[in-house]
N, C-alpha and C positions, 0 to 999 in steps of 0.2 A: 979300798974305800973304808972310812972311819964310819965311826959310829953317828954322828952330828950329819952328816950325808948321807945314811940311811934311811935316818927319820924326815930327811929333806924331802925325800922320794913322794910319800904318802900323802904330804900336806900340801906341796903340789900337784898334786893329781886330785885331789878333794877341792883346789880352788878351780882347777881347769874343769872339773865336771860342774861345780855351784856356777861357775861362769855359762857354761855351758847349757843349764837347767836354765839361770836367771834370761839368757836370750831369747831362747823356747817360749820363756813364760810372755817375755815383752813382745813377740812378736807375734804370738796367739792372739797376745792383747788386743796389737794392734790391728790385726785381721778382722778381728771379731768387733771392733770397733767400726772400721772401715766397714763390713758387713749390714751394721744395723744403720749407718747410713745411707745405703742403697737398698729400694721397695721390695720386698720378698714378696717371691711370686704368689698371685692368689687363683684358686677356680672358686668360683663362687654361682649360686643360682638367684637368677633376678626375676620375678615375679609383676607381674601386672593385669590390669582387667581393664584393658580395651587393645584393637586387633592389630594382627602382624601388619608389615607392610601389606599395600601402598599407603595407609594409614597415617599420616603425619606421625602421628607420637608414637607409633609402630617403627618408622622409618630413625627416630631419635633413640627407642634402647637400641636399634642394629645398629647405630653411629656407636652407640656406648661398648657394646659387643667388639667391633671392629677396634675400635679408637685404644681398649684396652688393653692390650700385647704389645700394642706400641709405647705403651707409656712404662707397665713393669711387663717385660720379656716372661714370654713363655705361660702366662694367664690365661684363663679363660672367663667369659660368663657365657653362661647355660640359660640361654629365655625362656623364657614360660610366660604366652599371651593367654588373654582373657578366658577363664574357663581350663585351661590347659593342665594347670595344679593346683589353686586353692580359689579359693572362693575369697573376700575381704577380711570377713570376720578369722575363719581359716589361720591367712597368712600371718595377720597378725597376731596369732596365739603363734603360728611355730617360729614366728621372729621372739618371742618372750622366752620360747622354748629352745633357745639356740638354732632350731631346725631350719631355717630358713635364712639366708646371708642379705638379701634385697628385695626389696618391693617400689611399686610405682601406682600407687594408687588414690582413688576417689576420696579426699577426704572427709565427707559425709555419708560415705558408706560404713564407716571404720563405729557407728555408732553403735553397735549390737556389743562391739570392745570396750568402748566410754562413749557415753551418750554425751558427755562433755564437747566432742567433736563437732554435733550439731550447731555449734557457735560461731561456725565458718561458712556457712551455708547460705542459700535463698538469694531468690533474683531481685535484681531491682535495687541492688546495693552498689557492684563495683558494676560501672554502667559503661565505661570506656577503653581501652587499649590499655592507655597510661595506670587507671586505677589498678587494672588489674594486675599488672606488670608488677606495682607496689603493694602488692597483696603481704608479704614479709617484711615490710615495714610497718603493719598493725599491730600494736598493741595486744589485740585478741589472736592474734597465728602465733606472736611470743609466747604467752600464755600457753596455747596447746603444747607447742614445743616443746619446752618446759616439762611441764603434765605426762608427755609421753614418755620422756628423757626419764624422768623417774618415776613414775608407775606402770609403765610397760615395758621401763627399759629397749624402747627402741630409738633411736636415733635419728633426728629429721634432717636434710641437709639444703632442702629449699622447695619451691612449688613450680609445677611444668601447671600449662595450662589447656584442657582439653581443646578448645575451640575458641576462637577471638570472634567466631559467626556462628554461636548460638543461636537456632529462631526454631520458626513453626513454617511446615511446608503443607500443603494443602491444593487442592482442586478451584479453589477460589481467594482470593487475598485473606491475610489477618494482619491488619495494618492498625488498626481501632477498635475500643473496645467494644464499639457493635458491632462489631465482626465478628464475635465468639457467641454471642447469647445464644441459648441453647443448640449449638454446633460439638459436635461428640470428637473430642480430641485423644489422641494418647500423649500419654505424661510419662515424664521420668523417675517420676519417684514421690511421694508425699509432701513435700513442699511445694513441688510445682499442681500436685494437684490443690494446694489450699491457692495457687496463683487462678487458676483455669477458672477454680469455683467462683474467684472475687470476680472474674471479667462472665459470669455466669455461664461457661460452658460446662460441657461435659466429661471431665476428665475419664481417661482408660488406661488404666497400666497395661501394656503386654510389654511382651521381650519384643526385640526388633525385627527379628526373623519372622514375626507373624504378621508384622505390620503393612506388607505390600499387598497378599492376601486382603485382607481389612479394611484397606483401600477402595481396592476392585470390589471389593461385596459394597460398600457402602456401611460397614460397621463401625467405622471412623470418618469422621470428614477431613483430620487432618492429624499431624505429628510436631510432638517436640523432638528436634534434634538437632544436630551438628551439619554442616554443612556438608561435608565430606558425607554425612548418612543421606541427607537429601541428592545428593548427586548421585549413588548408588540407586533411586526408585523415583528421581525428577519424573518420567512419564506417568507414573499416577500421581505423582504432585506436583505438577506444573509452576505453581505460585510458590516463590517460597521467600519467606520476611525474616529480617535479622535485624534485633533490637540493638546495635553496638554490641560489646563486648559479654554482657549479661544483663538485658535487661528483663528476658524472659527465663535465662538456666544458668546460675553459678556453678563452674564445674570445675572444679581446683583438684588437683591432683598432687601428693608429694610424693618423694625422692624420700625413702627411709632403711636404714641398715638396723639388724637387731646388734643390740650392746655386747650380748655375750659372746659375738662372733667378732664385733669393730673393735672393743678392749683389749683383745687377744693379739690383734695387729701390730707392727712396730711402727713408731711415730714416723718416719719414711715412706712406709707403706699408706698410712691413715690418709696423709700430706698428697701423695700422688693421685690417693682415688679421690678425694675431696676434690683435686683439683678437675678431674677428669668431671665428677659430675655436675658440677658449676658449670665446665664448658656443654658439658651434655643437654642439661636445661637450659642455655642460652641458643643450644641448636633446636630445640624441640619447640620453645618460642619461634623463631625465625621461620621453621618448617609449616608451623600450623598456619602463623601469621601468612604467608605466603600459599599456602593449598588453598587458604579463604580468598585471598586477594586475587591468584590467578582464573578462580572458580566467577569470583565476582566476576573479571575483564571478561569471563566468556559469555559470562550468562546472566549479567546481572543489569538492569534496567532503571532507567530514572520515572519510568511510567507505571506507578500500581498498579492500575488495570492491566498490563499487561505480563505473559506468564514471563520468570524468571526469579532472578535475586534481586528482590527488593532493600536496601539499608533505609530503615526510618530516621528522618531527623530529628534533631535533639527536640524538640518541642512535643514529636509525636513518642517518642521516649516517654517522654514526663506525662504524658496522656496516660498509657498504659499503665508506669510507676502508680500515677495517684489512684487510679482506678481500681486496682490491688492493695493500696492501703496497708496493713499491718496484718494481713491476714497471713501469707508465710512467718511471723515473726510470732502471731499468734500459736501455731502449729509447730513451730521450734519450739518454745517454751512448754507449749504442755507437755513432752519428748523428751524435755531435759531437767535434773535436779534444778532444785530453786535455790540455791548456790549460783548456777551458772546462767540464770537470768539477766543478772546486770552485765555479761559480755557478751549475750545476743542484742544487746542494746549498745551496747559498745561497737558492735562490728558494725551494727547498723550505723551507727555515726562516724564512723572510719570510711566507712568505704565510703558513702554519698562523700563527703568532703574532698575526698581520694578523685573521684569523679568531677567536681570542679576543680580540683588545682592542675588535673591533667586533661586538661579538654580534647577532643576527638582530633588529629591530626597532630599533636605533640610529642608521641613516645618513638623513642628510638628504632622500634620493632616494626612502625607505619612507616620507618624510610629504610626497611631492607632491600638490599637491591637481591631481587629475588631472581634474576637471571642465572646468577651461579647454583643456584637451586632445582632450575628448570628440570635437571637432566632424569632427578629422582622422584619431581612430583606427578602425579598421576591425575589428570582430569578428562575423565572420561566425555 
């Protein structure tokens, strides 16, 4: 062997390892490419304050729970109902805090965080199915969004809604506003008590747990609540009235992730849960709309005199609306900086308008065929 063949030796073998390196590198590449195109697994804690199953919107986080492992393999969410782990104000500091990955909550509770939230609130605004449905098409739920996006840093991804049969259940009808005068009601919360005040009743805050008790004493004559709550204590409140969709209790609920946990995500991962809780809250609509509508067929009557679920028509609607006047609107505003004044006036005129462009029998959610539902709803 010569000398010129010697030195051949080393400089091929220096290109077959650079060759050799250079594949490694490319094929890393492309793994680790391939990679962040496919959803990396999450466990995450979802949070909410209203009850597990049979619960309609109980029954939609265990859709979301379930529905998740099937969409990115091997995930989890960990629930947490009402009370379970934090309280509203709570979660929303440990979603700013990283601490907390999900929430599903009241967004007029969230106001002890920004009082600014109160801008979404009060009866007698979105008054129909349809309106409600387009609650995220507001001008003023952009605005919050926004707002939270970056001064809480959490992240909205849309609104479920508690109850499409909001009303008052009671030992005697409440169909009119002299039906309330001087009658000792429980309330939900301070707006609906500046409601009670304007049809001259007697508003009573308690927790719900006390309220069947209160009944039976006679220290209430009657409750604001949800359908699903009326069905759980119907034999002390026989009667019970539902104004359409909110005409006595706005009760909008959203869908939010804290930033410092959804940032950290890879855009496959963001992509898939996004898509998951879109479909989530289209199922949580569908469930509620459906728990109200089956509860109606069983129990719900065209005669107010007699006991059951009554739905008021649009006329007796607008009876109670005018009768309350601005007194919720009044009550928000004193609550909230005078900043956010002109977009409690703004929602006010979103949503009533909302409310005629989608009149009672139009929205997508009044033609579920709720049969495929049947198997998970519970009407006692």
């Amino acid at each position: 062997m010569d000398r010129s063949q010697a030195r051949q030796f080393p400089v091929k073998g220096a290109a077959v390892l650079l060759a050799a390196a250079l594949a490694a590198t490319w094929g890393a590449g492309e793994r680790s490419a391939w990679a962040q195109d496919k959803p990396q697994k999450v466990v995450l804690r979802f949070a909410s304050d209203f009850p597990p199953p049979p619960h309609p919107a109980g029954l939609a986080m265990k859709y979301f729970a379930d529905r998740l492992p099937q969409v990115i393999p091997a995930s989890e969410a960990r629930l947490y109902y009402a009370g379970a782990l934090y309280t509203i104000p709570e979660a929303f500091e440990a979603m700013r805090q990283g601490n907390l990955e999900m929430t599903w909550m009241q967004i007029g509770k969230a106001a002890p965080v920004d009082p600014w939230m109160m801008s979404l609130v009060g009866p007698g605004i979105l008054t129909t199915v349809g309106a409600v449905d387009n609650l995220e098409t507001t001008r003023t739920y952009k605005m919050l969004v926004e707002r939270l996006e970056k001064n809480q840093l959490i992240r909205v991804f849309g609104v479920g809604h508690m109850s499409f049969g909001m009303g008052i259940g009671g030992k005697k009808r409440f169909a009119k506003p002299a039906d309330f005068v001087g009658r000792k009601l429980r309330s939900m919360g301070p707006v609906e008590n500046a409601s009670l005040e304007a049809w001259k009743a007697n508003p009573v805050v308690m927790g719900f747990g006390e309220v069947p008790n209160a009944m039976e004493s006679g220290v209430i004559d009657g409750l604001m609540t949800s359908l699903g709550g009326w069905n759980s204590m119907r034999e002390q409140a026989p009667f019970y009235t539902m104004g359409g969709a909110g005409a006595f209790v706005g009760d909008y609920y959203m869908v939010s992730a804290s930033r410092r946990w959804w940032d950290r995500l890879s855009p496959a991962t963001q992509g898939a849960l996004q898509k998951l809780i879109v479909e989530t809250v289209q199922v949580q609509k569908e469930y509620n709309w459906c728990f109200d509508k089956m509860a109606y067929d069983k129990y719900g009557t065209k005669d107010p005199s007699k006991p059951g679920v009554y739905w008021l028509t649009p006329q007796e609607v607008s009876a109670m609306v005018s009768a309350m006047g601005d007194a919720p609107t009044r009550y928000v505003k004193s609550k909230t900086p005078a900043a956010a004044s002109q977009w409690v006036d703004t929602f006010v005129k979103e949503g009533r308008e909302l409310s005629k462009q989608h009149p009672a029998g139009s929205s997508w959610i009044e033609k579920v065929d709720c049969s495929k539902h049947a198997s998970r709803i519970v009407i006692k």
